[in-house]
Structure formats: C-alpha cells, structure tokens
N, C-alpha and C positions, 0 to 999 in steps of 0.2 A: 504494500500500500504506500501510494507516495505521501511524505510529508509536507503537510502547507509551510510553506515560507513563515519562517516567524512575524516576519511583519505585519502577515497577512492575518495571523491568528485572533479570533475574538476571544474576550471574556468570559469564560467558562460560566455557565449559568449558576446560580446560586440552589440550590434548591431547600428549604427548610421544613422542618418537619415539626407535622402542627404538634397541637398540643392533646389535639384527640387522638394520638397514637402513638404518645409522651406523654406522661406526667411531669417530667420534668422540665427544664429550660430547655430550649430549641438548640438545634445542633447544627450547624451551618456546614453541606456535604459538596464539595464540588465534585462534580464527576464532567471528565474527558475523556474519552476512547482515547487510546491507546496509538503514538503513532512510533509506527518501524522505522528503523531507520533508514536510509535512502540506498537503492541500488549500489551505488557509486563505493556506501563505504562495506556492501557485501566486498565487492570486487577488490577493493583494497587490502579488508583482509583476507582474503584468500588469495590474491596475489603473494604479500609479504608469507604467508605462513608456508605456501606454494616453493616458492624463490628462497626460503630459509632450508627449507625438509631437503631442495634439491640438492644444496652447498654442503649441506650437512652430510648427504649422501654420496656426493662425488668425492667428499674431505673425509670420508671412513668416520666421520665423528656421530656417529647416532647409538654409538655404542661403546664411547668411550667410560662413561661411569658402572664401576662395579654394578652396583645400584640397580643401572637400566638395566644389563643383563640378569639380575636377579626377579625384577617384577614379572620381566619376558617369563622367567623359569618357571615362576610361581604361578601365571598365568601356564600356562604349558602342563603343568602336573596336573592340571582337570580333568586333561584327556588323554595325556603321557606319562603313565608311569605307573609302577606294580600296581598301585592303588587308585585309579582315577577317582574323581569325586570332587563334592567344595571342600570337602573335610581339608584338601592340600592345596586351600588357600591357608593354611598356617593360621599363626596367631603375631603378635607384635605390628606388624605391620596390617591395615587398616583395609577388608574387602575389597570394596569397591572401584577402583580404578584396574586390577586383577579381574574380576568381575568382566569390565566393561573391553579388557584386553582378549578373554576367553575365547569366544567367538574368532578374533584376526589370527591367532596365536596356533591353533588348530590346524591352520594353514602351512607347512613347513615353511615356504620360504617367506612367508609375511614374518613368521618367528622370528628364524635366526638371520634375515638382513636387518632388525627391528623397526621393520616399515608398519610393523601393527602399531610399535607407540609413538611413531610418527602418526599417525591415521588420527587416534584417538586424542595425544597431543595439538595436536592440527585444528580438530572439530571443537575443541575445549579450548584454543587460543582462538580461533575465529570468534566465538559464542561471547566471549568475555568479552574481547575487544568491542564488541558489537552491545554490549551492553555498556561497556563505558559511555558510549556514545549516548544511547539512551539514559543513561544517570545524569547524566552533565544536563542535558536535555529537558530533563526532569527538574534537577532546580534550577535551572539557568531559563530558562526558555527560551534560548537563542543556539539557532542550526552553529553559529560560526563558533559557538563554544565548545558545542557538541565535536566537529572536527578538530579542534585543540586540545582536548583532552584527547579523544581517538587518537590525534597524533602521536600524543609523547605516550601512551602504553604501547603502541604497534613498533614506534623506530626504536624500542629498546633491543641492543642485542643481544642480551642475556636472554630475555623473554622469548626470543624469535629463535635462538638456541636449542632451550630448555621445549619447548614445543616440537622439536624434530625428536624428544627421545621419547623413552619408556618410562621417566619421570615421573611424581605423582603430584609436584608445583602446577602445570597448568591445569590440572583436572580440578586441583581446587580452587585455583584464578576464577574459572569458570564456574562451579557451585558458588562461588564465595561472593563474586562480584552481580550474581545473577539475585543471590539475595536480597542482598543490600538494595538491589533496584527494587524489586517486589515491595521493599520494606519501604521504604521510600516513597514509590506511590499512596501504600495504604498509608502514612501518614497525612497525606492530602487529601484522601478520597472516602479513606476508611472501609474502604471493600470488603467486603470477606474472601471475594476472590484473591485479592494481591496477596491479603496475609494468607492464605490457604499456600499460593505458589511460593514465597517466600519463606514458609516455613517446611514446604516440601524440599528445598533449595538445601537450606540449612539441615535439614534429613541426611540431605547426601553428601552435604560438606562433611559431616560427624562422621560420617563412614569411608572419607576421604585421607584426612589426615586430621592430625589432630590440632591443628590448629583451629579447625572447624567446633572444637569441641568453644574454645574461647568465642569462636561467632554467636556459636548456642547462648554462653553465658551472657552476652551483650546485647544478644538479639531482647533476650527474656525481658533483662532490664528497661531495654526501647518500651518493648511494647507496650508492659507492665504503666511505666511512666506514663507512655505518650497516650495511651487508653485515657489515663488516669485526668490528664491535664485537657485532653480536644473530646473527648466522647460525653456528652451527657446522657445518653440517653440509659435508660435504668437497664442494669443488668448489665449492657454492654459492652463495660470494661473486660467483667468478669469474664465474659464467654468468648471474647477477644484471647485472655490471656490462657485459660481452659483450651481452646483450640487449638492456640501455638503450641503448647508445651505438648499435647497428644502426640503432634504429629512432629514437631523439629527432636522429639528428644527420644524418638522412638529407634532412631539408629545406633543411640551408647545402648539401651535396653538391649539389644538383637543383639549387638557385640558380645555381650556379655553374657547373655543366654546361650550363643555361640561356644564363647570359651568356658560355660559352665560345661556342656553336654561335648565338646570335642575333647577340652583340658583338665576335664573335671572339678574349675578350677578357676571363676567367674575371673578373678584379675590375673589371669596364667601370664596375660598379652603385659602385666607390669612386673612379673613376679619371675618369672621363664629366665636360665643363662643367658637366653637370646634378646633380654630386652633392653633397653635405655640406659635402664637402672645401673643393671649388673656391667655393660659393656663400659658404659661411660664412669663404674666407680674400678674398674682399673683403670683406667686414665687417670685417674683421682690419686691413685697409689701410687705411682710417676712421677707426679705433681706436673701434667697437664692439664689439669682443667679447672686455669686458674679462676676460671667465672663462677666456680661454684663459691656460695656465701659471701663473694667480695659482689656489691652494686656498682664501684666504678669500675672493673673491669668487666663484669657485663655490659655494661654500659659501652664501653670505650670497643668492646670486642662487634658488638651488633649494630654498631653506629659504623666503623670501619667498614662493616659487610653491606650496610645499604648504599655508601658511598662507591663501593666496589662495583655494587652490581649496578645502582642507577646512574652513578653519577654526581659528585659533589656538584656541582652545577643544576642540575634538574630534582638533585633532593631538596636541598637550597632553596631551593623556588620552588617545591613543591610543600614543604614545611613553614614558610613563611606564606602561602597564599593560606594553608590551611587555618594559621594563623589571624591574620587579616579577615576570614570570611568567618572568623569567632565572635572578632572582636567590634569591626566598625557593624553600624547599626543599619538592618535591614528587615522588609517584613516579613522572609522567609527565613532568618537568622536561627530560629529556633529550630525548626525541621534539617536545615544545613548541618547545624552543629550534633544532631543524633545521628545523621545519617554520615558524618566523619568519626564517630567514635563508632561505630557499628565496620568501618575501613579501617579501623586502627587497631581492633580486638588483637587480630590476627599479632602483627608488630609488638605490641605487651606481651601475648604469650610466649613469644621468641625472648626475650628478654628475661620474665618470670621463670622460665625453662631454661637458661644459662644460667641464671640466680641459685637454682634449685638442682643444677649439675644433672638434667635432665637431657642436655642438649650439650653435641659438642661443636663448636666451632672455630678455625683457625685464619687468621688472616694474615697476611704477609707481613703487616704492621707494626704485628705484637706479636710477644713470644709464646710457642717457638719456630715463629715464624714460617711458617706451612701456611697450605691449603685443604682445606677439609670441609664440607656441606657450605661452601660461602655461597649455593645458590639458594640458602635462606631467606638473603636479603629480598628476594623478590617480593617478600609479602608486601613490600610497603608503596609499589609502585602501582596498582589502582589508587591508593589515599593520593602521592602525588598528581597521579594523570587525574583524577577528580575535584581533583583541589584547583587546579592551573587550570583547568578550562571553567569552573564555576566563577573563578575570582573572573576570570575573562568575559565571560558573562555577563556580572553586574556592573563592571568595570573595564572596559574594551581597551583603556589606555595603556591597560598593563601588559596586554601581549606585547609589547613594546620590550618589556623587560622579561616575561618570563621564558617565552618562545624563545630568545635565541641564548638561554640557558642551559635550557632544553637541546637545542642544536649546535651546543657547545660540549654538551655531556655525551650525546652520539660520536661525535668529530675526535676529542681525544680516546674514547672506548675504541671508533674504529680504528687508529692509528697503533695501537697493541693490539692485544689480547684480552676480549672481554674475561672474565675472570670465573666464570661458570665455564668458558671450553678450556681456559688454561688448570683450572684444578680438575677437569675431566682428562688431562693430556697429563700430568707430572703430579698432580695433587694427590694426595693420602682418599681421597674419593675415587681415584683413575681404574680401569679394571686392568691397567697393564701393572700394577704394584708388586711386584714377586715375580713377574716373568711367568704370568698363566700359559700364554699362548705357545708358547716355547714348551711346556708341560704339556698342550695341551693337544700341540703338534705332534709329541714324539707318541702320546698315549692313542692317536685316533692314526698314525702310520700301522702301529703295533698288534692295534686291535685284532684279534682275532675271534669274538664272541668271549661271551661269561660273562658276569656282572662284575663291575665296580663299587667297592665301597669307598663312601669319601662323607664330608659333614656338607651339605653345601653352605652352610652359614657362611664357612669357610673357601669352600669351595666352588661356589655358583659361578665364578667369568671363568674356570678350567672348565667346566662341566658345558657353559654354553661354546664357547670355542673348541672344544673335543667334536664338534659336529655330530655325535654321537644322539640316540636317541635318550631321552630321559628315563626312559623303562628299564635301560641296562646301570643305568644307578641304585643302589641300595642308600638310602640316606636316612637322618632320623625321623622323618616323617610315616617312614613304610612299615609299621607293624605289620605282622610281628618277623616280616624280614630281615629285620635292621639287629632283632636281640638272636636270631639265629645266627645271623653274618657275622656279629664281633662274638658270638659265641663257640662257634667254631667255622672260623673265615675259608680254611681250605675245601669244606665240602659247599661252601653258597656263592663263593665271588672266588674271581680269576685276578682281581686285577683291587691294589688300596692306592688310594693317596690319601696322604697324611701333612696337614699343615701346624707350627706350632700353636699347640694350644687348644686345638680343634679336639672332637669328642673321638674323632680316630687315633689321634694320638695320646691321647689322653688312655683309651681304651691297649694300644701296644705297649704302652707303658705301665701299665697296671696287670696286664697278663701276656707277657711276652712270649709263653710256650704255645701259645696258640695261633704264632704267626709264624713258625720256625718253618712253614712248608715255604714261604715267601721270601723272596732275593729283591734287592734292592736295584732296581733295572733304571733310575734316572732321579736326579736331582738339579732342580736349578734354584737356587737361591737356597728359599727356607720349605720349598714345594719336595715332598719324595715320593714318588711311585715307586710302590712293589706289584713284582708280580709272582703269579705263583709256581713254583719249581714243576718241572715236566713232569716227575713222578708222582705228581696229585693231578694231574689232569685227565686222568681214566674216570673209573666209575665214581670215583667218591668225589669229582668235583661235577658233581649233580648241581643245578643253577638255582639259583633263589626263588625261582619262580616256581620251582619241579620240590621245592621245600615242603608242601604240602603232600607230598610222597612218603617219606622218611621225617616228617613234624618237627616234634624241634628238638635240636639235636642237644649230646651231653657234654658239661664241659669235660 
C-alpha cells in the first residue's frame, strides 16, 4: 500500500467514547490505519542485505564464527543424527532461531555453505530495517525521517555482516524492533490489536535470546504505566496488562517446561557445564572477567563494544538525539520517551550481565586485549537509528549535524575492518581457533565409516568442516549412545577427538584402560584424534547404532 506524502496527511479523527458505554471520564482514541512502508525502501533492503550475503559468500566469511557453525549443527540434529527430534535442540542456548533454521538446514548444501543463516539472517534484517522505518514514522510523522533513521540501521557494517550468518543478533533485531513498533502504536491508539502483535513479538524475542527476556521486563512496565496514565476506561488497564503478560511471557514458561521434561531440571539451561555460568566462572578463575562486580569496567568494557561496532560518531549522535528528544518539550515527548526505554532494555541487560559475570566480552581497548562476542554491541543500534531520525523529524535542522556523523562512522568502519568480521577472522569467537579445519581435513581424508566420539561443545567447527554427516557422531546429546561409547569406546566408535577440557577428555583421563584399543593418528595444536587399532575393527567394533544389538555394554 502506498504511503500518503506527509504533507498531505490529515488529522487523524478524534473519536471519544460516551459516557453510556463508560462510567468513567472519556478517553480520547485516535485511530489511523496503518501505513507500509514505500516500495523503494523494500528494494533497499533487500538490495543491501542481497549485496552483503553475496561479499560474504565470495569472502568465505559466512562461517567464520564458531558460533555460526554451531546453530547450523544444532539446527541439523532434528533431522541428522542417532537421535533426531526437538529434544537436540539442546538447552542453554534459546529455541527459536534453531527452530526457524530447521527446515533450510535439512537441505545439505543450504547446511554446510550456511546459506540457511544467510536466508533466515536476511528475512530478519530486511523485517527490522523495514520497521525502523515505520517506528520513526510512527512518532515523527515525517517520510524524510522515516529514511534517516532506515539509513543509518541498513549502512551499518556490522549489521549487514552479522545478517549473512547463522547468528542469532539479527533474529532478534527483528523480534525486538518489530515490538517496540507494535508497542508504540498501541500507545497512541490503544488497540488490542497492536498490543496483541507486540506482545506476540516479545513471545518470540524471549525464545530468541535472552536479551528479549529484558524487552519482556520493560515491555511489562510500559504497559503497566502507560495503561495506567492514557486508558480511563474501567477495567481497561487491567485487561490491557492481563493480556500482555499471557501471551509475551509464555515463551520463558515453554523454556522451562522444556528443560523440566528434556533436563529434568526447569533451570538445566542456567545450571548445565554448558552454561554462562559455569563457562564464564573459569574465566573468572584467570582473572579474565574483569566486569564481573566492578561497574566501571562494565561500563568502560560495553561502551568500547558499541563504539566498535556502530561507530563513535553515529553512537554520539545517536545518544545525544536520544537525549535531546527526552528533554526539550514536545507533545508527543511522553510516548517518545517509553518507546526509547523499551530500545534501551536490550543495552542495560548487556551491561547488568557483564556486572553479574554472566556475559563475557573482550575489546581490543582493554585488557586483555582480544576479541570475543564484541558483536554485542549491536543491540544498541535500532535506539540510535531511532533516535537520529525522530530528532530529525521534529527538528529537520539537525540532519545537518547528525547524518554526516553517521556517514562518518561508515567511512572510517569501511577503511579497516569492521570489528564483528575481524573477531570472526582472528578473535577468540573465530571457528578457525585451534586449527579445526586442518583436524578436520585429515579426519574426513581418513574416514573410512564407524562413529566418532567427540563433545561438540567443544567440538562443533571440527564436526561441521569434517563434511561428514552428523549421524556418525556420538556426542552428549545421544543417549544412551554416548554412556555406551565412553563406556567401552572400542566396541561403538572407530574414531575420538578429544579437546582440552572437553567431556572426552575429561572421560580418557579418568578411565584410561578403556581407550588402550586406540592410537593416536593426529594432533594439531590442543585438537587429538584417535583412532582405533586394526585388531578391534572385526566383530567387536559393532557401530553405535547396531548398540541396540549387544545393549549396553560392561565396563
């Protein structure tokens, strides 16, 4: 549908509701359809996100972060491996974006080129972009605002990066920022539709990542408030807030029903070796993670990371409009300022989670000086591209200042290496860290059938660069393969890799007679494959799969 020319736009009609259908004071309800945004800027984004997936793909970078390779994996076990199922969507890491991979990932070569989390990446950067546009829109009522803010979220290169992978940053761009608009409207119109869609939004941010759980908590308080403050009419706050909470909070409940009935074990996803916790409190024992209970270096460490990935120039001017459109006086100032703190949730919980040694981050800045997750900083770049096109809005003299801030922060980004493909190339994030591929080369020459046992926590960029199918993995996901296979390795797997620290090594270390069939056939770095000596390869090395034969075996 095309959009009318701002200029051209009339006064929204007032509509007020009597008092025979209220007891109480009257409630003043504008209502506006809804207008899409124009042709022009589908085409833009899907151009840029088009033109970014391509670069990314002819530069081998779509698979540069462990990471990407791991969701691909995770996504892949649904329907590859001993065990298909959702059950081997794991726990720790949050459904849905897995979920939404399942379907492209099925496909071998959509898998392992990772043009599936390009696809999905893609449709969830377009979306989002496409709703900045409309946000700005929404309290600006001006088209030229509307393409200013579109601007500066589309020419970011991190953003346009980070959407050619298997990442789970733009899935929630997109849940995250689609909210926020929803929510935004219903403060003007007070729909049950917007908050119905904005709370569905917020549904799927929560099952996204967990910063969406912080959108949840912010959402609550908006609407709680804004109920409270524009709704007269009886009841109405309450079934306003009744509503939202059924439906935005029903995705932590699933999780957790989830992890009761797979983990036996409702907080497994906080409690598990594998989670946050436990990973980030060795780092702790190090003494890397100096953001735990110090505030100015969380501080100092996530301010670094947003200047990394947006841009000291375009933050700058994105934190000072948001600023300005707090402070001077307007008469949508009040609806502006819930709907910047509802963009900012995300940004706090980043912070709050380095405070709390929840999160780990490294910037080149500060010691010890690495790179590691710095494409966190993303969250904070709808709040700027919404911020810089709304002040634009009420104030048109400012594009003067803030636009070529903005086009100051692309100009030096492009002239290096944005900082999301450089710790995806050499960063502690990279999936080349240990020399996988080289592992992963000699193990997929070598192959000759049998199962491998390996941890993929540890091991997931070997397992996806082995080219191998994921079925001939034994990992800890596969009961009760996985207590057969370390229980006596030479009758179920042909083939181990063992990383330090991993459950495989952890496991040769504690019962070392049980691996004595197996020779040490390659090492590269801190990576070892074994394989298993010829004289077990007759009858008794029956396959993990053929374990249901001969059940489970004795130590």
């Amino acid at each position: 549908m095309a959009l009318i020319p701002f200029t051209t736009v009339q006064r929204p009609k007032l509509l007020v509701a009597s008092s025979s259908d209220y007891p109480t004071r009257p409630v003043a309800i504008y209502r506006r359809k809804e207008v899409l945004p124009p042709l022009a800027a589908w085409v833009v984004a899907l151009v840029a996100a088009g033109a970014a997936t391509a670069w990314s793909a002819a530069t081998h970078s779509m698979l540069l972060y462990g990471d990407a390779r791991a969701h691909l994996d995770v996504a892949r076990h649904v329907t590859d491996g001993l065990k298909p199922g959702l059950a081997q969507l794991g726990s720790v890491w949050l459904p849905l974006p897995h979920i939404l991979l399942v379907p492209l990932v099925a496909i071998r070569p959509l898998w392992h080129s990772g043009a599936a989390g390009a696809i999905v990446g893609g449709a969830c950067f377009v979306y989002a972009s496409l709703r900045v546009f409309s946000l700005v829109e929404e309290l600006s009522g001006s088209r030229l605002a509307a393409w200013c803010g579109f601007a500066v979220f589309i020419v970011n290169l991190n953003v346009l990066y980070l959407q050619s992978t298997a990442l789970t940053e733009p899935v929630l761009l997109a849940f995250f920022v689609g909210a926020v608009f929803h929510l935004a409207r219903w403060m003007r119109t007070l729909g049950v539709r917007d908050l119905l869609w904005g709370a569905t939004l917020v549904f799927c941010a929560t099952l996204t990542r967990y910063e969406g759980w912080a959108l949840l908590v912010a959402a609550l308080v908006v609407v709680g408030v804004w109920a409270k403050l524009s709704d007269r009419r009886e009841k109405s706050p309450q079934a306003n807030v009744v509503l939202f909470v059924m439906v935005a909070s029903y995705g932590i409940l699933l999780w957790l029903l989830y992890n009761l009935i797979i983990f036996r074990n409702p907080l497994y996803f906080l409690q598990s070796s594998y989670s946050a916790q436990v990973i980030n409190g060795s780092q702790a024992q190090f003494g890397l993670l100096g953001t735990k209970g110090n505030i100015g270096q969380s501080f100092l460490t996530y301010g670094w990371d947003m200047i990394d990935v947006i841009g000291a120039p375009a933050l700058v001017a994105g934190l000072v409009s948001a600023v300005m459109l707090l402070f001077i006086r307007h008469r949508d100032r009040r609806r502006t300022g819930f709907t910047l703190a509802l963009l900012a949730a995300p940004v706090l919980f980043e912070f709050v989670s380095l405070y709390a040694g929840q999160t780990t981050v490294r910037v080149p800045q500060l010691f010890p000086h690495g790179m590691w997750n710095d494409r966190y900083g993303i969250m904070v770049l709808p709040l700027c591209a919404v911020a810089i096109g709304v002040l634009i809005g009420r104030w048109r003299w400012t594009a003067a200042l803030v636009l070529p801030a903005t086009a100051a922060a692309v100009i030096i980004m492009a002239l290096g290496t944005p900082i999301t493909i450089a710790d995806g190339r050499t960063g502690t994030s990279s999936a080349a860290g240990g020399h996988p591929e080289t592992a992963a080369a000699y193990l997929s020459h070598h192959y000759r059938g049998g199962e491998v046992l390996a941890d993929d926590s540890a091991a997931s960029s070997l397992m996806f660069a082995s080219n191998l199918d994921l079925r001939q993995f034994v990992t800890i996901g596969f009961e009760p393969y996985w207590t057969w296979a370390t229980t006596s390795p030479a009758r179920n797997v042909a083939w181990v890799v063992s990383y330090p620290g991993d459950a495989v090594t952890a496991d040769m270390t504690a019962h070392p007679v049980r691996f004595r069939d197996f020779r040490l056939a390659f090492t590269e770095g801190h990576i070892h494959i074994y394989q298993r000596l010829p004289a077990h390869s007759g009858n008794r090395a029956t396959t993990v799969a053929a374990g249901a034969v001969h059940g489970s075996p004795t130590a």
